[in-house]
PDB file of N, CA, C and O in Angstrom, chain B, residues numbered from 101:
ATOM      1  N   UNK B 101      57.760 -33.541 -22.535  1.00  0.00           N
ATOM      2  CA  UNK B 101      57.023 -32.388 -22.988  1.00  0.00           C
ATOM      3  C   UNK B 101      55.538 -32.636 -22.755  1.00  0.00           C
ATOM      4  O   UNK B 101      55.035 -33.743 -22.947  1.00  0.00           O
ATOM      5  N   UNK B 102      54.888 -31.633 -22.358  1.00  0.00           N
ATOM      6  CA  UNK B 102      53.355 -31.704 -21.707  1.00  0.00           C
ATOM      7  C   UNK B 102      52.220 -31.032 -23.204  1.00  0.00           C
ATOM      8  O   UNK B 102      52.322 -30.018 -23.895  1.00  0.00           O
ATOM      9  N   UNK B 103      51.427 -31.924 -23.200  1.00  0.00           N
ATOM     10  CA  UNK B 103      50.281 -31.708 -24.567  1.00  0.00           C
ATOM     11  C   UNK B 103      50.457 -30.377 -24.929  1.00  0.00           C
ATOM     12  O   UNK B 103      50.756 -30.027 -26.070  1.00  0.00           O
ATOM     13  N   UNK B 104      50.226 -29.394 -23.704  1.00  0.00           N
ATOM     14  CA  UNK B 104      50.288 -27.899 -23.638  1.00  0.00           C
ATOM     15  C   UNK B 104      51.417 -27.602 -24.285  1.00  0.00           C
ATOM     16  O   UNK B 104      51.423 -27.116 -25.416  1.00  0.00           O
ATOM     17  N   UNK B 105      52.311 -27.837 -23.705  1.00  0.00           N
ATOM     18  CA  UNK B 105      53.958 -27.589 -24.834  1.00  0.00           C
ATOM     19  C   UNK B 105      53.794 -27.813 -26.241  1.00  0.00           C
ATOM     20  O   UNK B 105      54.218 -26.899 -26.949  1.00  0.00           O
ATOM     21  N   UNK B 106      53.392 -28.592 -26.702  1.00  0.00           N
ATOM     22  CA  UNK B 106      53.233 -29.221 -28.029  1.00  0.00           C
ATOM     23  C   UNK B 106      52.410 -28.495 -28.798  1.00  0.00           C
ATOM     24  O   UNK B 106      52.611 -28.099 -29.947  1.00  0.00           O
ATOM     25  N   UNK B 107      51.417 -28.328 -28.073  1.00  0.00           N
ATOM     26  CA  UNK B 107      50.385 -26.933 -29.019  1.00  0.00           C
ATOM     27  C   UNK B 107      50.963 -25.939 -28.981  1.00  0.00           C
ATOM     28  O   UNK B 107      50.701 -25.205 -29.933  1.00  0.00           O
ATOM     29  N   UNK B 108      51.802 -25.482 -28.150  1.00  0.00           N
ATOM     30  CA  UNK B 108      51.826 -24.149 -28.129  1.00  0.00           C
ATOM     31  C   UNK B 108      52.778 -23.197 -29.454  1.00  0.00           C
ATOM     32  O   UNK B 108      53.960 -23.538 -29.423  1.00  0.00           O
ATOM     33  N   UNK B 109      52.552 -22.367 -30.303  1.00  0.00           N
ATOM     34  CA  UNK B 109      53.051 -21.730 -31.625  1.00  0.00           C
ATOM     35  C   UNK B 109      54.761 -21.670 -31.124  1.00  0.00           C
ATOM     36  O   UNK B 109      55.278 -21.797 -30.015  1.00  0.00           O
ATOM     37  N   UNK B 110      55.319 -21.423 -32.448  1.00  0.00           N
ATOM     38  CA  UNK B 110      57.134 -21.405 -31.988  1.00  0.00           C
ATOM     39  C   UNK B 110      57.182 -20.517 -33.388  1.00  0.00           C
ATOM     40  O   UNK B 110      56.491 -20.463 -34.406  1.00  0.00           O
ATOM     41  N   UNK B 111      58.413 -19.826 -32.872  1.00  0.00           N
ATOM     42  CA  UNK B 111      58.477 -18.697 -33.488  1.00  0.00           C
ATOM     43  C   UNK B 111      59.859 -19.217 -34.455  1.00  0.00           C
ATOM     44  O   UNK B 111      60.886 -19.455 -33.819  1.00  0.00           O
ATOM     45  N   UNK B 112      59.888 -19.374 -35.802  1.00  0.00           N
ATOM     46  CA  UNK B 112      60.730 -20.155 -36.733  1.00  0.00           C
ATOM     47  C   UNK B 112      61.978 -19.727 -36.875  1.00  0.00           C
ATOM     48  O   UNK B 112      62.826 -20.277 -37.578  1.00  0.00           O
ATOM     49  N   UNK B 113      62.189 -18.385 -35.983  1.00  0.00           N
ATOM     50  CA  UNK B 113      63.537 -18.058 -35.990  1.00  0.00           C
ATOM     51  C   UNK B 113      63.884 -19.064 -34.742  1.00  0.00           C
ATOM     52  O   UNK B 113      65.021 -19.530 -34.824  1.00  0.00           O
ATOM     53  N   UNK B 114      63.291 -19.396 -33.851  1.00  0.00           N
ATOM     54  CA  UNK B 114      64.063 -19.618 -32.605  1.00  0.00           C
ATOM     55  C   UNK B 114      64.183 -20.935 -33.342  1.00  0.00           C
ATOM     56  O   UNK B 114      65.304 -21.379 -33.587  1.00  0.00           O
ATOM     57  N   UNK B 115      62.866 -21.715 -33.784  1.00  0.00           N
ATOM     58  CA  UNK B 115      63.214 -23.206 -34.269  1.00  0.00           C
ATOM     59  C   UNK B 115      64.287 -23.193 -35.217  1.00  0.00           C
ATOM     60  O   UNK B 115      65.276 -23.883 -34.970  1.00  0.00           O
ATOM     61  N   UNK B 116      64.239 -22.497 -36.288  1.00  0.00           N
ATOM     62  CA  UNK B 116      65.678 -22.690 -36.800  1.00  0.00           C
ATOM     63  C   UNK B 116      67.088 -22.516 -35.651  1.00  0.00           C
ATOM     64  O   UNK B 116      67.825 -23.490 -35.500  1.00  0.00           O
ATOM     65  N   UNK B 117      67.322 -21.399 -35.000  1.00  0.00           N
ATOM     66  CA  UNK B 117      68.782 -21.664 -33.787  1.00  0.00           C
ATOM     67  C   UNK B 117      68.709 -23.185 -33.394  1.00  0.00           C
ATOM     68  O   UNK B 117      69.681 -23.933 -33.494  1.00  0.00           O
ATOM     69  N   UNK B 118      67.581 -23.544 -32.979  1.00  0.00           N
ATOM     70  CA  UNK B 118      67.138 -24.697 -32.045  1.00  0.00           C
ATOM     71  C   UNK B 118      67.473 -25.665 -32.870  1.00  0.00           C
ATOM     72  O   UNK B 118      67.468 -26.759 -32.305  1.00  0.00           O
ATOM     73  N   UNK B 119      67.874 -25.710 -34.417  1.00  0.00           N
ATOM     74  CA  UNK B 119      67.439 -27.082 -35.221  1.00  0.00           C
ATOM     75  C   UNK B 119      68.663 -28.103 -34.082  1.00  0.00           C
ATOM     76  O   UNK B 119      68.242 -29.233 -33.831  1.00  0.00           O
ATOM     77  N   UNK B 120      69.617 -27.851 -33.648  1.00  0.00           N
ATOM     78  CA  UNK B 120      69.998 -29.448 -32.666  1.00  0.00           C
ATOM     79  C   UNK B 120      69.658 -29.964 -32.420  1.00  0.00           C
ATOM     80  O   UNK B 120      69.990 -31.145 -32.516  1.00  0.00           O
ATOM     81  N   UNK B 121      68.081 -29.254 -31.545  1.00  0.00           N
ATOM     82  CA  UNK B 121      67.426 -29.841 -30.184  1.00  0.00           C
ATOM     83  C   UNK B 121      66.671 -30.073 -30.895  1.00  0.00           C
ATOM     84  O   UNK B 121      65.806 -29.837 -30.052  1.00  0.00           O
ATOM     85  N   UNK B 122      65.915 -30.432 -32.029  1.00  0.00           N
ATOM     86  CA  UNK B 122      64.933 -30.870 -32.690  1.00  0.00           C
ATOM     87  C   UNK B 122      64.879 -32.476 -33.467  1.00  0.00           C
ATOM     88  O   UNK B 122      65.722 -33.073 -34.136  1.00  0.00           O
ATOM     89  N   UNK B 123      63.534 -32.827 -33.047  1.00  0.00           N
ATOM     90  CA  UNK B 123      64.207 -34.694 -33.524  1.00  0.00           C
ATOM     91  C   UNK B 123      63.775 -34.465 -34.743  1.00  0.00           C
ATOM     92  O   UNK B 123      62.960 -33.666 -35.205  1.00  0.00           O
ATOM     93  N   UNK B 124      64.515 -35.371 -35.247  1.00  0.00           N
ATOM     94  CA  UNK B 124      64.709 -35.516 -37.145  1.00  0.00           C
ATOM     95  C   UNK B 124      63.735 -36.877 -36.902  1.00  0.00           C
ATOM     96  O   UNK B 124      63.916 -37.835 -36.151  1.00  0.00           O
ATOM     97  N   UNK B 125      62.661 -36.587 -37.811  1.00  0.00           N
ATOM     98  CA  UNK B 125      62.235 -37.352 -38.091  1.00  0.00           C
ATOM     99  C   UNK B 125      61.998 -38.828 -38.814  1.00  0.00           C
ATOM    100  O   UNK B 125      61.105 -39.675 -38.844  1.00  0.00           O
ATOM    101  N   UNK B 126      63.682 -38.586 -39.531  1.00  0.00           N
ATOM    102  CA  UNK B 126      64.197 -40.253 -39.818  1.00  0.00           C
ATOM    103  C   UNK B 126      64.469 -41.230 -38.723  1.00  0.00           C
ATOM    104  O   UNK B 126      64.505 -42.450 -38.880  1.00  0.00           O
ATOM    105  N   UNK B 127      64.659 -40.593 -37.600  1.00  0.00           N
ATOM    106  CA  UNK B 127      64.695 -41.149 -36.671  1.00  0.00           C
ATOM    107  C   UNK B 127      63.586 -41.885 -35.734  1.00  0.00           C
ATOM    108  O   UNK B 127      63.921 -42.572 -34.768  1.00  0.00           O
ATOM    109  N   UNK B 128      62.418 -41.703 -36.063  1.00  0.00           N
ATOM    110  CA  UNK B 128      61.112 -42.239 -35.333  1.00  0.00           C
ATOM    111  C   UNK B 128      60.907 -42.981 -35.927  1.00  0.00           C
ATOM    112  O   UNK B 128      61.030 -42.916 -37.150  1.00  0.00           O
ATOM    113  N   UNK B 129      60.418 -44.222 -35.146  1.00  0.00           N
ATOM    114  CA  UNK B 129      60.395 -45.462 -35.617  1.00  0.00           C
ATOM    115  C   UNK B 129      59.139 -45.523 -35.015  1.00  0.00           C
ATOM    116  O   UNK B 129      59.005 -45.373 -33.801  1.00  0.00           O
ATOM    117  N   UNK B 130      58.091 -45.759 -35.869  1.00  0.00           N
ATOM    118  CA  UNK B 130      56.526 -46.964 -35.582  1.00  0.00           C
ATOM    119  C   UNK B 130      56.085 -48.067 -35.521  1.00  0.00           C
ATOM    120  O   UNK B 130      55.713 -48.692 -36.514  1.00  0.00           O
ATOM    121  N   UNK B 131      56.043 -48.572 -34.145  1.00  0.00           N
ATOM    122  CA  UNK B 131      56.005 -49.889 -33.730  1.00  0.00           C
ATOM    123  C   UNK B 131      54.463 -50.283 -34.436  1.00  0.00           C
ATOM    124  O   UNK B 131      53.599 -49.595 -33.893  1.00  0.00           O
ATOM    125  N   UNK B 132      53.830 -51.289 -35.597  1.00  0.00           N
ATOM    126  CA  UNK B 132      52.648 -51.411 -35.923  1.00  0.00           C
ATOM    127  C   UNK B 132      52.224 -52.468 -35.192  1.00  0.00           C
ATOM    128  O   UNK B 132      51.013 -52.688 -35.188  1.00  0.00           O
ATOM    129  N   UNK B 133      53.177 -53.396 -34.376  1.00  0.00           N
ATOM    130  CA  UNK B 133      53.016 -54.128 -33.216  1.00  0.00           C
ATOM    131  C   UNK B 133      51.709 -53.630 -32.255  1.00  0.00           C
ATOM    132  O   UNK B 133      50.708 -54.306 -32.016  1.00  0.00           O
ATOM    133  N   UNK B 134      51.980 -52.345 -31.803  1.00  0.00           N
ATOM    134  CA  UNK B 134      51.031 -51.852 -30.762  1.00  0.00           C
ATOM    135  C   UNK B 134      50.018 -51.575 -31.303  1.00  0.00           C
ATOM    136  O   UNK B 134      49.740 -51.345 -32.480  1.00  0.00           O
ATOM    137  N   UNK B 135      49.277 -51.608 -30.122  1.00  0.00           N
ATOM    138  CA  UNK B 135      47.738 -50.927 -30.447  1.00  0.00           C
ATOM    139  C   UNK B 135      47.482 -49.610 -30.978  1.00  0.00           C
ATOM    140  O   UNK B 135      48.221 -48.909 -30.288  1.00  0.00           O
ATOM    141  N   UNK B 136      46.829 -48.780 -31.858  1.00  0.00           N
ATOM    142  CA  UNK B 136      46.545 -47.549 -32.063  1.00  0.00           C
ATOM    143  C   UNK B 136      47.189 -46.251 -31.106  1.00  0.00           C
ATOM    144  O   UNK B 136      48.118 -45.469 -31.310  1.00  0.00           O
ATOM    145  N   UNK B 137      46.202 -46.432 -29.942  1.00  0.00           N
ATOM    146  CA  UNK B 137      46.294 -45.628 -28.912  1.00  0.00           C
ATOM    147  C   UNK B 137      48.073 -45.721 -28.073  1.00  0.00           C
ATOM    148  O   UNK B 137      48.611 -44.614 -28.027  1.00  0.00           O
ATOM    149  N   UNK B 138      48.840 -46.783 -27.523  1.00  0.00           N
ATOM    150  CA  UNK B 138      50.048 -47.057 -27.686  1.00  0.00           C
ATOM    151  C   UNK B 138      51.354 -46.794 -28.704  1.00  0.00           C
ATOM    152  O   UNK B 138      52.561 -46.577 -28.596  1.00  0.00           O
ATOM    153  N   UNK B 139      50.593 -46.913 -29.506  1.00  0.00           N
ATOM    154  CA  UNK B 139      51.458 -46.512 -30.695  1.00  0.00           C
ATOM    155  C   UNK B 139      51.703 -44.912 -31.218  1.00  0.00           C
ATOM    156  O   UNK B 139      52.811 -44.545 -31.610  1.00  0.00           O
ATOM    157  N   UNK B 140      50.326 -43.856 -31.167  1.00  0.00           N
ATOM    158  CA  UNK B 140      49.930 -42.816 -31.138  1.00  0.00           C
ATOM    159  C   UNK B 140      51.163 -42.043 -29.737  1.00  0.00           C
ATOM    160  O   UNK B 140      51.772 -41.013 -30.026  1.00  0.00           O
ATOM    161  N   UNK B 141      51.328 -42.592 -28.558  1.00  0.00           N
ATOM    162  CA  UNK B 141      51.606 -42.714 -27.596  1.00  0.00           C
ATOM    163  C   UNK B 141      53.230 -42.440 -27.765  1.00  0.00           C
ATOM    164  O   UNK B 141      53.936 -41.576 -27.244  1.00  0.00           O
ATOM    165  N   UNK B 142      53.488 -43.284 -28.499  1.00  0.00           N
ATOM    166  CA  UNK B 142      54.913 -43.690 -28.667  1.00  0.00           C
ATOM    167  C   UNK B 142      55.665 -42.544 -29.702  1.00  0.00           C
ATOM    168  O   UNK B 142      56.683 -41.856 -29.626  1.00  0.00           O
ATOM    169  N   UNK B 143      54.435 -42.761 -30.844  1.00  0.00           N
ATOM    170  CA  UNK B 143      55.141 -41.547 -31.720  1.00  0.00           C
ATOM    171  C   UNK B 143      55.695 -40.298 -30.801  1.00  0.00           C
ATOM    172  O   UNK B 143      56.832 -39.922 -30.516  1.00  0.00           O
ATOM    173  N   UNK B 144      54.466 -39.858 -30.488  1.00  0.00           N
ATOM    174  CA  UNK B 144      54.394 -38.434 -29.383  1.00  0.00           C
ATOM    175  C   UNK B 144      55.845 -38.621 -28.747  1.00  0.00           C
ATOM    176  O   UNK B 144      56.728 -37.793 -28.968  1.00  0.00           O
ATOM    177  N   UNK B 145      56.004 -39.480 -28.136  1.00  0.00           N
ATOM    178  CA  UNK B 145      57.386 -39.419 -27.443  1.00  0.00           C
ATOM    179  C   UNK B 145      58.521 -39.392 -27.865  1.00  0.00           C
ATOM    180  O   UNK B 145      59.338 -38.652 -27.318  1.00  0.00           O
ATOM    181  N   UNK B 146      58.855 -40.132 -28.871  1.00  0.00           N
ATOM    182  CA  UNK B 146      59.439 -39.776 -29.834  1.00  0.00           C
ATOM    183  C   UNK B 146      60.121 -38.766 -30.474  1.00  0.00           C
ATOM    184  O   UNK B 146      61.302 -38.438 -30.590  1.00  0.00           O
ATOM    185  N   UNK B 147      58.485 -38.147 -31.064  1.00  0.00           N
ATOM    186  CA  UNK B 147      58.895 -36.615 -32.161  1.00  0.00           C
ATOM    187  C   UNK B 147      59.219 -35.570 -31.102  1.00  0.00           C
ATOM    188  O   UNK B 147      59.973 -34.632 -31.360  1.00  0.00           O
ATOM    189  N   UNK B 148      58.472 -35.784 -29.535  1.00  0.00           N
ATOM    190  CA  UNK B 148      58.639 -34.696 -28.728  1.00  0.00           C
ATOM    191  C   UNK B 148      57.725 -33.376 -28.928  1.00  0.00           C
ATOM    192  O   UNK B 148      57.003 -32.945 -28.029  1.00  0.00           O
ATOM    193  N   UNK B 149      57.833 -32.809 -30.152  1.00  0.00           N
ATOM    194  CA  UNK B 149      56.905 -32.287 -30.655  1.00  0.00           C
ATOM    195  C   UNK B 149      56.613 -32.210 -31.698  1.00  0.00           C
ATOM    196  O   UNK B 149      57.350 -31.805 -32.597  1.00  0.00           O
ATOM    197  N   UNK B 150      55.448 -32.588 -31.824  1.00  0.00           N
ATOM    198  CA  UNK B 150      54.197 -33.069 -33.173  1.00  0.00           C
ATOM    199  C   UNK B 150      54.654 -31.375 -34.394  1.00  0.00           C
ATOM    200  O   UNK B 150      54.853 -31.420 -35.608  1.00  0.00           O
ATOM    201  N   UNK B 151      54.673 -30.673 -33.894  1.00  0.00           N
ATOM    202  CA  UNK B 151      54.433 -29.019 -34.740  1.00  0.00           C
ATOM    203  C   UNK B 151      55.940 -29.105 -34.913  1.00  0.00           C
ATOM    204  O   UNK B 151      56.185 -28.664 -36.036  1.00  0.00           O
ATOM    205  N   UNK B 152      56.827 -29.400 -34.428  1.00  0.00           N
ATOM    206  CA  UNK B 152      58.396 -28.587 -35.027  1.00  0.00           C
ATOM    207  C   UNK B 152      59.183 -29.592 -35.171  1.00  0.00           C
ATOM    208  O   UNK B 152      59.646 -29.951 -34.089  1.00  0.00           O
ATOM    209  N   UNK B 153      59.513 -30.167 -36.008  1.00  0.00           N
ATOM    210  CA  UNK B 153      60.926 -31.144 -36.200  1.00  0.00           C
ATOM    211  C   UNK B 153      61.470 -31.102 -37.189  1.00  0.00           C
ATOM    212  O   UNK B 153      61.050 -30.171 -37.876  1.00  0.00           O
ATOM    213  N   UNK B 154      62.788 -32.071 -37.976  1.00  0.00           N
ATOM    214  CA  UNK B 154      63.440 -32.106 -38.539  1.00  0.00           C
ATOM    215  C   UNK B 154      62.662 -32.942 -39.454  1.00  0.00           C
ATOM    216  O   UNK B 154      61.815 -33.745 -39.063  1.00  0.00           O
ATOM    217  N   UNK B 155      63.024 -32.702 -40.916  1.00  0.00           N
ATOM    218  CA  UNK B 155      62.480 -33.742 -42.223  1.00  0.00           C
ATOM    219  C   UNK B 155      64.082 -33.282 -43.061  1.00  0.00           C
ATOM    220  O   UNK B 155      64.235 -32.260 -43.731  1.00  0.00           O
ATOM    221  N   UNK B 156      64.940 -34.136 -42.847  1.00  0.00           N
ATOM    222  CA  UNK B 156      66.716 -33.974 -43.418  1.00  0.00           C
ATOM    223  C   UNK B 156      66.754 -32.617 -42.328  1.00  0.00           C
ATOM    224  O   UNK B 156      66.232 -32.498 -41.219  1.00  0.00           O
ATOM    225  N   UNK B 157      67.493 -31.773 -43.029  1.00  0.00           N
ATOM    226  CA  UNK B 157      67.954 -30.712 -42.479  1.00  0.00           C
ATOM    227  C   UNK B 157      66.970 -29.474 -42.405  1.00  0.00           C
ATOM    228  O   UNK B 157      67.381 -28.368 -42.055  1.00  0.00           O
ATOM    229  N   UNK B 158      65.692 -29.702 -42.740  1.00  0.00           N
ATOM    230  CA  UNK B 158      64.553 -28.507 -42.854  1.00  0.00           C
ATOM    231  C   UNK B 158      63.990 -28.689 -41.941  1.00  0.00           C
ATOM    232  O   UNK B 158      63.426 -29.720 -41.574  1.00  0.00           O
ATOM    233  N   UNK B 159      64.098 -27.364 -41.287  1.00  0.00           N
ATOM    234  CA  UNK B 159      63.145 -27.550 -40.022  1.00  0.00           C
ATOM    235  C   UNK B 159      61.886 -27.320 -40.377  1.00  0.00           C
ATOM    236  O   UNK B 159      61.742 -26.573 -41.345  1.00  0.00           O
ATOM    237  N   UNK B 160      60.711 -27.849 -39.751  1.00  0.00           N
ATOM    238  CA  UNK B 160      59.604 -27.905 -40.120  1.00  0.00           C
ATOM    239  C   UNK B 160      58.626 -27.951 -38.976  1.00  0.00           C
ATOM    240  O   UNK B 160      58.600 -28.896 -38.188  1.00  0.00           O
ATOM    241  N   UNK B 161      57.710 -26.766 -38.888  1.00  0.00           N
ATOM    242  CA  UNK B 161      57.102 -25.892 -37.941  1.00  0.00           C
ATOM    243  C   UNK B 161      55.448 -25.939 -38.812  1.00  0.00           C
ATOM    244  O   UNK B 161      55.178 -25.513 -39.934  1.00  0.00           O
ATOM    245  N   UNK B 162      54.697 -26.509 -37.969  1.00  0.00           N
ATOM    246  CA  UNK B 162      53.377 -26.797 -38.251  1.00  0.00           C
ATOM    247  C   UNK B 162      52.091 -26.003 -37.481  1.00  0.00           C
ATOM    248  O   UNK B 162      51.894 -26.152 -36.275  1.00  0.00           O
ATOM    249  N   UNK B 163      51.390 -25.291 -38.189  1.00  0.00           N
ATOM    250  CA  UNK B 163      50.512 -23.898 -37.173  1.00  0.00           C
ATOM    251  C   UNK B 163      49.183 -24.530 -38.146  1.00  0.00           C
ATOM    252  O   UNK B 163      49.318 -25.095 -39.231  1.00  0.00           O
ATOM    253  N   UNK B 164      48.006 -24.285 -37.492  1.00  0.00           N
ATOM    254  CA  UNK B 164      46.730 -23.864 -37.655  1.00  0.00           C
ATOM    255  C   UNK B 164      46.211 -23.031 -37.597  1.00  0.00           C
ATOM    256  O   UNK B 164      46.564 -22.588 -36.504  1.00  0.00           O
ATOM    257  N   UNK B 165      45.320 -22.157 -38.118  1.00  0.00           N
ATOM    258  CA  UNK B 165      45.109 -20.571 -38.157  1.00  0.00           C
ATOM    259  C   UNK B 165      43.321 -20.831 -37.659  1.00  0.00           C
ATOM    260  O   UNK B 165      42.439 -21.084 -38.479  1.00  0.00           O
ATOM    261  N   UNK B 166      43.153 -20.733 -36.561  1.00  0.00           N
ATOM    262  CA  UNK B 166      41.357 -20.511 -35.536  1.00  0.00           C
ATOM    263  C   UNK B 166      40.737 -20.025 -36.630  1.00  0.00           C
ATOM    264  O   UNK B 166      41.294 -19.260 -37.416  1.00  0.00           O
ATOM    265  N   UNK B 167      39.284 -20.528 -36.779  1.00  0.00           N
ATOM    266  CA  UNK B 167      38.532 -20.423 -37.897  1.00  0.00           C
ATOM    267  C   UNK B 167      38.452 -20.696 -39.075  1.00  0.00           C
ATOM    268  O   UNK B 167      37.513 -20.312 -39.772  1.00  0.00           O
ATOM    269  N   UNK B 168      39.812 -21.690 -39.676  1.00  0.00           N
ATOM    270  CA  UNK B 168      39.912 -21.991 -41.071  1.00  0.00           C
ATOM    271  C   UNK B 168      39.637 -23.379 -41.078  1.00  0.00           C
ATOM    272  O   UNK B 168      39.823 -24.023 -40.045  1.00  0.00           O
ATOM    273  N   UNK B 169      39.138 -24.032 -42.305  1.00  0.00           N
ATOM    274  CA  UNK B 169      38.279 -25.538 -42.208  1.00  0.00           C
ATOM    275  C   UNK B 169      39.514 -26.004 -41.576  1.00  0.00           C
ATOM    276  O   UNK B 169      40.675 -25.619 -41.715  1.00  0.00           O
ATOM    277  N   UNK B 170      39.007 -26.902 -40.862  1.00  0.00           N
ATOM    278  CA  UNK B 170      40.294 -27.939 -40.186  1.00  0.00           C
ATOM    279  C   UNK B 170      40.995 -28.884 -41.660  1.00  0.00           C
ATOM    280  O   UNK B 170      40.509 -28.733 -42.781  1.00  0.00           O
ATOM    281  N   UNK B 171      42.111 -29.779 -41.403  1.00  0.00           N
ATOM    282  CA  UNK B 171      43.019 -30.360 -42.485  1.00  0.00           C
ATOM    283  C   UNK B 171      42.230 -31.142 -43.280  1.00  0.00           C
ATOM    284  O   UNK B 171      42.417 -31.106 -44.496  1.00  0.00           O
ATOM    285  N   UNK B 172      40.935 -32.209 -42.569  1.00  0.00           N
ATOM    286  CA  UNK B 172      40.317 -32.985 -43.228  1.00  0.00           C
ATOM    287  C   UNK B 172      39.613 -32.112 -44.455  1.00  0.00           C
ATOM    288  O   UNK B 172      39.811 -32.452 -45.621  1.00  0.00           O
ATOM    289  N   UNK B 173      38.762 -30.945 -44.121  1.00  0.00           N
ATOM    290  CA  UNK B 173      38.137 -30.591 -44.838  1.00  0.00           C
ATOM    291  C   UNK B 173      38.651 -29.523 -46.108  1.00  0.00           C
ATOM    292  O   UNK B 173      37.982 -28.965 -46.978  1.00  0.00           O
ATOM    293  N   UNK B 174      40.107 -29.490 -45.830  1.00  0.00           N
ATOM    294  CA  UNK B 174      41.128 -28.642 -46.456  1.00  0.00           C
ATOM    295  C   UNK B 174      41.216 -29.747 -47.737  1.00  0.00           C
ATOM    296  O   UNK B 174      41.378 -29.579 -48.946  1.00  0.00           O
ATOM    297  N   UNK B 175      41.071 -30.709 -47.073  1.00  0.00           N
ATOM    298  CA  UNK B 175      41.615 -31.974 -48.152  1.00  0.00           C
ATOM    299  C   UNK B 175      40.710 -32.608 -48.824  1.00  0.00           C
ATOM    300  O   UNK B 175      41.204 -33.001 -49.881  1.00  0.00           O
ATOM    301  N   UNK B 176      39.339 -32.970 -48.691  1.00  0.00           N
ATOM    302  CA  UNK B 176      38.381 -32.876 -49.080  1.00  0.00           C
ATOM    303  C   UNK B 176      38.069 -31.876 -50.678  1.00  0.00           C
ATOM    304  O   UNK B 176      37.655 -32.173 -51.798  1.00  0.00           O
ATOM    305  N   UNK B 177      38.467 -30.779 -50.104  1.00  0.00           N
ATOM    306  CA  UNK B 177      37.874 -29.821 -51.213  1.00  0.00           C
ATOM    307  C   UNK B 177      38.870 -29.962 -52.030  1.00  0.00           C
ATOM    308  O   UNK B 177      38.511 -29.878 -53.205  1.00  0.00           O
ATOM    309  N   UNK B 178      40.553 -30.235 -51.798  1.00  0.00           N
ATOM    310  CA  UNK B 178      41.119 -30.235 -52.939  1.00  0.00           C
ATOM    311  C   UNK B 178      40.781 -31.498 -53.775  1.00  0.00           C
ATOM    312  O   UNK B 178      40.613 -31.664 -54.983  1.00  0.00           O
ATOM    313  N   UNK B 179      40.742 -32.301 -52.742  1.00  0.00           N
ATOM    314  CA  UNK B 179      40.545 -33.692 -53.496  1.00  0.00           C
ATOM    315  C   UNK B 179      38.697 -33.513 -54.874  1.00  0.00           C
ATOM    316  O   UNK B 179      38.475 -34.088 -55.939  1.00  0.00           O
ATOM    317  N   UNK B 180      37.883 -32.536 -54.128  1.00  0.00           N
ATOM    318  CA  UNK B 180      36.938 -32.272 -55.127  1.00  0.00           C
ATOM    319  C   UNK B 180      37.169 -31.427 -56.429  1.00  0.00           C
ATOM    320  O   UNK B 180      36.475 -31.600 -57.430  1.00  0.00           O
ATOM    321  N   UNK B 181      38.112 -30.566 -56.367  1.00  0.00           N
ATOM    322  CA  UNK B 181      38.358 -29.537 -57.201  1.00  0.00           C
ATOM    323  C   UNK B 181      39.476 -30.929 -58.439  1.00  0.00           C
ATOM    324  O   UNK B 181      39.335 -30.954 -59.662  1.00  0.00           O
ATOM    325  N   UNK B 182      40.102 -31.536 -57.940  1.00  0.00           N
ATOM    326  CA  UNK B 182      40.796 -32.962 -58.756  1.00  0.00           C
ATOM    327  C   UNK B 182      39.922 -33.209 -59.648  1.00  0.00           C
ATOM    328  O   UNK B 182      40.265 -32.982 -60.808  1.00  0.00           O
ATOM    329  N   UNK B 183      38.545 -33.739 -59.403  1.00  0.00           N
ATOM    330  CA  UNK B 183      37.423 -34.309 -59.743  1.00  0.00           C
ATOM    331  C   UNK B 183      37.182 -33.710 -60.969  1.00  0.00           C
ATOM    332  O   UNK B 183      37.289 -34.362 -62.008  1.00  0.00           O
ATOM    333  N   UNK B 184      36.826 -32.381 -60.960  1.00  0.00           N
ATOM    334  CA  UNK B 184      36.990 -31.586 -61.860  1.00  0.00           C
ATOM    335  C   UNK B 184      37.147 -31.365 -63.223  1.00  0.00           C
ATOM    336  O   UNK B 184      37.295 -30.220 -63.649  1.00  0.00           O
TER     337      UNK B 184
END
């Protein structure tokens, strides 16, 4: 699968038909052997794709919405509102 594939949105009806063809993520194994970048490398190949896989039997489909704080800063603010 090409980077482009991997970004690209999936529509959760098809990923649910699809759950076969989808790797379950009990199944990926992280070599901490390798280097960062190798290892990063490996996952990718692995999951196949980063946005849609299996966690048990739930398929699980991952989107970003253009213009909303990216995850770090999503997490950030909750982690400030904790503080609280």
């Amino acid at each position: 699968m090409t980077m482009a594939q991997r970004t690209q949105p999936h529509d959760m009806a098809a990923v649910t038909a699809a759950q076969q063809s989808l790797t379950r993520l009990k199944d990926v194994r992280v070599d901490t052997a390798l280097p960062a970048e190798e290892r990063l490398r490996d996952y990718l190949n692995q999951i196949r794709d980063p946005y849609c896989f299996l966690c048990g039997t739930t398929p699980v489909r991952i989107r970003f919405a253009s213009g909303e704080p990216d995850l770090r800063e999503k997490l950030k603010m909750y982690f400030l509102r904790l503080e609280r």
